[in-house]
N, C-alpha and C positions, 0 to 999 in steps of 0.2 A: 369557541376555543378556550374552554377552563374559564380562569382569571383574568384573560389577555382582551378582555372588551373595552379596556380603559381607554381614554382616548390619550391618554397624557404621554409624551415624547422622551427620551431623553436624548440628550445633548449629545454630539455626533464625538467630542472626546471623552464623554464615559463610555461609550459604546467599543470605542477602539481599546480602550482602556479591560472593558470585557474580555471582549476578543482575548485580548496578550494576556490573562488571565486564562483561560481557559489552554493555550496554550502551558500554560507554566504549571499550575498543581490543580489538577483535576478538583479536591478538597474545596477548598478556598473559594473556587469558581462556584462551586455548586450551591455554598453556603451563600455568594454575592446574590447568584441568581434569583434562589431563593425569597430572596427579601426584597428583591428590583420586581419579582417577576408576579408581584400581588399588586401593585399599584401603575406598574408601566407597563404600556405595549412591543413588546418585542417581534412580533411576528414577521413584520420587514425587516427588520434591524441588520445593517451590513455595515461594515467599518469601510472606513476613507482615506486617504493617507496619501501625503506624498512620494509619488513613484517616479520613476526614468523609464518613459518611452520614443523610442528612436533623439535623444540624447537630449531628451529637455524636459524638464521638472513638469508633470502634469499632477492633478490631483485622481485616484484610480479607485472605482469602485469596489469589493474583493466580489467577486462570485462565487462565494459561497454566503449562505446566509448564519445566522447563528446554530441554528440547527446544525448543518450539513458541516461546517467546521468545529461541530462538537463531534459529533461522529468520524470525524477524518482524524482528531485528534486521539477520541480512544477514551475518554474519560467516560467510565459508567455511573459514577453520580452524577455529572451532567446532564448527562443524557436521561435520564432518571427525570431530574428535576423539568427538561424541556416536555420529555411524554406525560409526566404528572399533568403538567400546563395546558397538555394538548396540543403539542405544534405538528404541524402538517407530515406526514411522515412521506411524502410522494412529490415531497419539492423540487427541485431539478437545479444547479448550476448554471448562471449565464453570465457569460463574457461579451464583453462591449469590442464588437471589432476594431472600433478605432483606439482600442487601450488594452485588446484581449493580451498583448505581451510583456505590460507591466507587473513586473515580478513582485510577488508576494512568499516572502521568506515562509510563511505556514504550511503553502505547498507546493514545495519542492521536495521533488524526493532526491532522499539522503544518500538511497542505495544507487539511484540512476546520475544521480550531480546534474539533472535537469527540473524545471518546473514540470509542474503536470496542469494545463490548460484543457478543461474537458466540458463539453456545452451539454448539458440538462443532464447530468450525473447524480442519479439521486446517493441516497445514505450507504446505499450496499457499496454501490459505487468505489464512491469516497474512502469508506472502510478496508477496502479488498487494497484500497492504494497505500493507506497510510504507513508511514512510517512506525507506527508505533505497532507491535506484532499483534498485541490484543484487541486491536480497535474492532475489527471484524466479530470476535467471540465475544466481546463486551455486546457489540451493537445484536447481536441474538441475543443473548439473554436477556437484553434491555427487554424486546421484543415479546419476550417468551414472558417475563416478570407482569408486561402488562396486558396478556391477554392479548396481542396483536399478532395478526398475520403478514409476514413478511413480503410472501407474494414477490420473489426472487424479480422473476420475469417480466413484471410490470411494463421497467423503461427500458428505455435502449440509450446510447447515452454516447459522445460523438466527439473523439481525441481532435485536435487542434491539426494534427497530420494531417489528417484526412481530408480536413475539414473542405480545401476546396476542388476534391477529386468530383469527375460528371455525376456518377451514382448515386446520387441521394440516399434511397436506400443501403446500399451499400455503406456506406458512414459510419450506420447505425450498428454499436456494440454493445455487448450482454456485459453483465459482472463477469461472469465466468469468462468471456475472451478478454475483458481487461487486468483481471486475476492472472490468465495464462502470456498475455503477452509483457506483461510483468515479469513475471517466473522466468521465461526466456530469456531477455534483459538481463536479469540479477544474475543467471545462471553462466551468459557469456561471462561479465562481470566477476563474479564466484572464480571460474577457471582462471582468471588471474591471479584472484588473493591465493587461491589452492596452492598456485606456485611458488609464489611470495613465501608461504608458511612453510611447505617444504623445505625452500631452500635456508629460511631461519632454522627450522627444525633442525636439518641436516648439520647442519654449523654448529646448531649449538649440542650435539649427539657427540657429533666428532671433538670437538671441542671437548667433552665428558670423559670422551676415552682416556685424554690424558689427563686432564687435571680430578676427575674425582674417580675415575679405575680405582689407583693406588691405595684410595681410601676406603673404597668398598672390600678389596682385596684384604684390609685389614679387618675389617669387620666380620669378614670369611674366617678369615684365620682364628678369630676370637669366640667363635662357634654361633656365629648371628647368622640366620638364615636371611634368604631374600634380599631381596635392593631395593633402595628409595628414589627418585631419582624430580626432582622438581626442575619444572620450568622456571628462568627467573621473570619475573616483574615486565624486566625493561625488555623484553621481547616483544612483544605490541605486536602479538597476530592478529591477521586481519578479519572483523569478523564477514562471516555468510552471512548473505543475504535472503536466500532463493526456499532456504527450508521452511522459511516462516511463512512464505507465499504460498509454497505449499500444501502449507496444514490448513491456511484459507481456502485453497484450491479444493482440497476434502474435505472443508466443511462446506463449504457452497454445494458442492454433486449429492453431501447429503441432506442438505435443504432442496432437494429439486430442481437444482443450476441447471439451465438448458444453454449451449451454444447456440452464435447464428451460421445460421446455413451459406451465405451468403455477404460475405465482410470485407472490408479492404485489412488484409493483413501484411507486414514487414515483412520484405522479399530480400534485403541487400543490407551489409555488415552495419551501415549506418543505423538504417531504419531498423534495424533489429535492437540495436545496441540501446536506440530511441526512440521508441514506439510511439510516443507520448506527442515526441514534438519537432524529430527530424523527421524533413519532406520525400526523403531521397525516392525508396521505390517500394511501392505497396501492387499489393495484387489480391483479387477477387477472389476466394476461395472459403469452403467449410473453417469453422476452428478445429474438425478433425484431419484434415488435410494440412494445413498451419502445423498440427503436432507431430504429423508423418514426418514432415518438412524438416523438423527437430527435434526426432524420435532422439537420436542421443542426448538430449537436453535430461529426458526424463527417468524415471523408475521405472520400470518397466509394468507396475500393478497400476500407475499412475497414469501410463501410457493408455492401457488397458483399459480403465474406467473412461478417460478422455474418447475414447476413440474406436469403441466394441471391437478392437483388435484380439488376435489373441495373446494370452499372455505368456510369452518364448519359455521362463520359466516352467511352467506348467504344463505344457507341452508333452505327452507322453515320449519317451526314447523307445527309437527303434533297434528292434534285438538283433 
């Protein structure tokens, strides 16, 4: 694996010390690694840290390794420097039952306000989840820059939900269904902020009428065409979530993303909302039957590629 034959260790708080580094500026991290990654072994390397589970101070392994939370992260120099290195690209997430729900602030998603606990998740995985929009288009290109084949389909990979339903098989999720039941999530999620913004918008419209009309109307009158009209500042609309999932979501179908045929998918407001990590109520179906399910969720060309439906749009009109 490259340079990574060393036998020599480093110390479990430089490591963590990485870790938070790779969070914080892509740059920085790439250039530490860089220089760590000719003399030290990193190939196991997973940070340690004190955590809270069931209300008493444990020490908690992360389950992700450095690889897979470079990728979750989204930095393409990193990631750059780890493939330079040679690290395994087909590694998998594992969580320690008796600490799997010691929370690790790196991955929690931002859009969901839940952790995401996800057992043998490789790189696609982790990317189609992240928070960061680009993590997914960096981790292709990374891909693509070195001559590797992605091979989408490889893993299957098995949310914390599910985890103790009978169907074993059934457990097992593609990127592309955890891409999509993402999008869902963000999308219920989205229809709140949509209202939220409206009703800012609306306020702050009507509010316009009266205090800058008068001003416009002079501007009218002084032979100025057209109106300006700026949002201010301290409005703090909320932003989407669902479009950046997306664009992940089209770029996986056109890398080859195949759904499973046969998946425990989110049936009930809960588990919809939380795919990730409420237990509430999953049921056994297609991910194109899951998107019937929540044809309003989607686009309709979007729907269409999910789902070899047809596409209502396009739809010839009867004369």
């Amino acid at each position: 694996m490259g340079n990574m034959g060393q036998d020599q260790k480093l110390d479990q708080e430089t490591i963590n010390q990485l870790f938070k580094s790779i969070e914080v500026n892509d740059t920085n991290a790439s250039v530490t690694l860089g220089i760590i990654i000719e003399d030290k072994d990193l190939s196991e390397v997973s940070r340690i840290v004190p955590a809270i589970y069931n209300n008493e101070q444990i020490l908690a392994k992360d389950p992700l390794n450095i690889y897979l939370h470079s990728a979750y992260q989204g930095g393409i120099k990193t990631l750059n420097v780890l493939l330079d290195a040679g690290f395994d690209t087909s590694s998998g997430s594992h969580y320690d039952d008796n600490n799997g729900l010691a929370l690790f602030s790196a991955q929690i998603s931002k859009s969901l306000g839940s952790p995401l606990i996800i057992e043998n998740a490789n790189d696609v995985c982790w990317a189609v989840l992240s928070n960061n929009p680009d993590a997914f288009k960096n981790l292709v290109n990374a891909y693509e820059d070195h001559g590797l084949d992605m091979d989408i389909n490889r893993r299957e990979a098995t949310p914390f939900s599910v985890a103790k339903l009978k169907n074993k098989d059934a457990q097992k999720h593609a990127p592309l269904d955890l891409a999509v039941m993402l999008y869902v999530a963000q999308r219920i999620k989205d229809k709140e902020s949509e209202h939220i913004n409206d009703l800012k918008t609306n306020a702050f419209m009507e509010n316009s009428e009266k205090t800058i009309g008068p001003v416009v109307e002079q501007f009218k009158n002084s032979g100025i065409d057209g109106e300006m009209l700026l949002m201010p500042d301290d409005i703090h609309l909320l932003k989407l979530n669902a479009p950046d999932t997306e664009e992940n979501i089209r770029l996986l179908l056109e890398k080859g993303a195949q759904s499973s045929q046969q998946s425990y998918f989110p049936t009930s407001d809960r588990s919809l909302a939380l795919p990730f990590l409420d237990r509430d109520e999953f049921e056994i179906m297609s991910l194109e039957d899951f998107c019937m399910e929540n044809q309003d969720l989607f686009p309709s060309d979007l729907l269409k590629a999910l789902t070899n439906s047809p596409d209502p749009t396009n739809e010839p009109q009867v004369q």
